[in-house]
C-alpha positions as CSV (number, residue, x, y, z in Angstrom):
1,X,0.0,0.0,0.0
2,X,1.6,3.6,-1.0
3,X,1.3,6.1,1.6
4,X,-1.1,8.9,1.1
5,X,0.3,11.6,-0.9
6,X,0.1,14.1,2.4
7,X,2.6,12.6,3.9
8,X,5.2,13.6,1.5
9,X,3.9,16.8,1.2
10,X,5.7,19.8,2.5
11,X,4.4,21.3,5.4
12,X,5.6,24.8,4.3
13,X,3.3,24.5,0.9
14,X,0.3,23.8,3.4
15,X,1.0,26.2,6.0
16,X,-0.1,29.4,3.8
17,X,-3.4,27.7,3.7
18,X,-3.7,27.8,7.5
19,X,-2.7,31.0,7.6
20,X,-4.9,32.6,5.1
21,X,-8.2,30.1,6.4
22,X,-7.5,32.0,10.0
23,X,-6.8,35.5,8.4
24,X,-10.4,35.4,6.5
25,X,-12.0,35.1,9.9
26,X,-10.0,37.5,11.7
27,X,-7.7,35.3,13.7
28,X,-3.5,36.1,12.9
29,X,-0.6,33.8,12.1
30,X,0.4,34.0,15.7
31,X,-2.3,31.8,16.4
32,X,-1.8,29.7,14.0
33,X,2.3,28.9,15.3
34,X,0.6,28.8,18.6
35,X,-1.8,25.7,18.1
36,X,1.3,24.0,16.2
37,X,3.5,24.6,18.9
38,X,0.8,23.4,21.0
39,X,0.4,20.5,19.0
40,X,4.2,19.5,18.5
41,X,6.9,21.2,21.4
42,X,8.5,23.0,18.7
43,X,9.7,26.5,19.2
44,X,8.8,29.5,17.3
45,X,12.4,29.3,15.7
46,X,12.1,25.6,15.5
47,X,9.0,25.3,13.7
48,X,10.4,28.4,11.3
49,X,13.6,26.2,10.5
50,X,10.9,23.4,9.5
51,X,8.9,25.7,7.0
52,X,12.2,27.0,5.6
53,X,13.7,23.4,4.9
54,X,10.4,22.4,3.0
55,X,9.9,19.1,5.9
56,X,7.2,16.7,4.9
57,X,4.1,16.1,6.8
58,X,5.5,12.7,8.2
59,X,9.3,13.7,9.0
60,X,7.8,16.8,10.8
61,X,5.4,14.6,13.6
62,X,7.9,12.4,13.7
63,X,10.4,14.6,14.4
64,X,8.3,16.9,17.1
65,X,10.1,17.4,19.8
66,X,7.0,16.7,22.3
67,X,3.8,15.7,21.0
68,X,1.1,17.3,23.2
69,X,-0.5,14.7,25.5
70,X,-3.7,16.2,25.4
71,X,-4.0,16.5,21.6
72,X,-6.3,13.3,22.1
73,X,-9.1,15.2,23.4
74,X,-9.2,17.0,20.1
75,X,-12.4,15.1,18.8
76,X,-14.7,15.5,16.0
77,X,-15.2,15.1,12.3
78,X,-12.5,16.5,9.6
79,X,-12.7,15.7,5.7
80,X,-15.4,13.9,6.7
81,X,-14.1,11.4,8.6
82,X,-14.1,11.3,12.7
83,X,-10.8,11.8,14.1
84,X,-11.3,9.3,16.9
85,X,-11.4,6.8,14.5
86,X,-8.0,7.5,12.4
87,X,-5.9,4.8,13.2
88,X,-2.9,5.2,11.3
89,X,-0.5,7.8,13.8
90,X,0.5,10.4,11.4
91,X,-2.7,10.7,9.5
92,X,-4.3,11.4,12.9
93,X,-1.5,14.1,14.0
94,X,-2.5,15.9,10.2
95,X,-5.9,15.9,10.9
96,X,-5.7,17.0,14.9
97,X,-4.0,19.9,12.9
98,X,-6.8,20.7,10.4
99,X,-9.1,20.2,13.1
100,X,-7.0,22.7,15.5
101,X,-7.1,25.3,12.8
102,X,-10.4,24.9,11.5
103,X,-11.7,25.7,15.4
104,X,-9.6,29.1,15.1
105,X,-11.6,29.8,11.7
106,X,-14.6,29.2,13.7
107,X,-13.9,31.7,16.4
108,X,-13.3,29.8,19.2
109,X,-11.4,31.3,22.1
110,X,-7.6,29.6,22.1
111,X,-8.4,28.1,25.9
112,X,-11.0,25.9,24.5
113,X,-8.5,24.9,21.0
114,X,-5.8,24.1,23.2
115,X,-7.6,21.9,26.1
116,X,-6.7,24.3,29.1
């Protein structure tokens, strides 16, 4: 089975989508590194040294310095399909992402999008 073509996919060629899906409802960039720094342990200057050196989807989760424990409770349905019931690890991490960052386009305070 070939892996899903995501995986190879740069993060940097997705992360102008997120950026511009928060913009268009009023939420910044800053927001945006926030929940992936939320999501993975990197550092501002970390996750900028990822964009810059193009890493794909699957070499940047695995690569995170500190997955966030909590990111389980992120629940619900993205691309149509429930997150819950993803079982293969890095799809899952992808789509806690899209699911993070869809929240943020839907105006929801950053407590509630990052579990506190």
């Amino acid at each position: 089975m070939s892996k899903h073509k995501i995986y190879t996919m740069s993060v940097a060629k997705v992360y102008p989508h997120y950026i511009t899906k928060a913009e268009r409802k009023g939420r910044t960039k800053a927001e945006v590194d926030e929940i992936i720094r939320w999501l993975t342990g990197y550092s501002q200057e970390e996750l900028e040294k990822q964009l810059e050196q193009e890493t794909d989807f699957e070499t940047f989760f695995e690569k995170a310095p500190k997955l966030n424990p909590s990111r389980s409770l992120v629940k619900g349905v993205i691309c149509g399909v429930r997150i819950e019931e993803i079982e293969e690890p890095t799809m899952r991490e992808i789509r806690y992402l899209d699911k993070l960052v869809d929240e943020l386009a839907k105006g929801k305070a950053m407590e509630k999008i990052l579990r506190k």
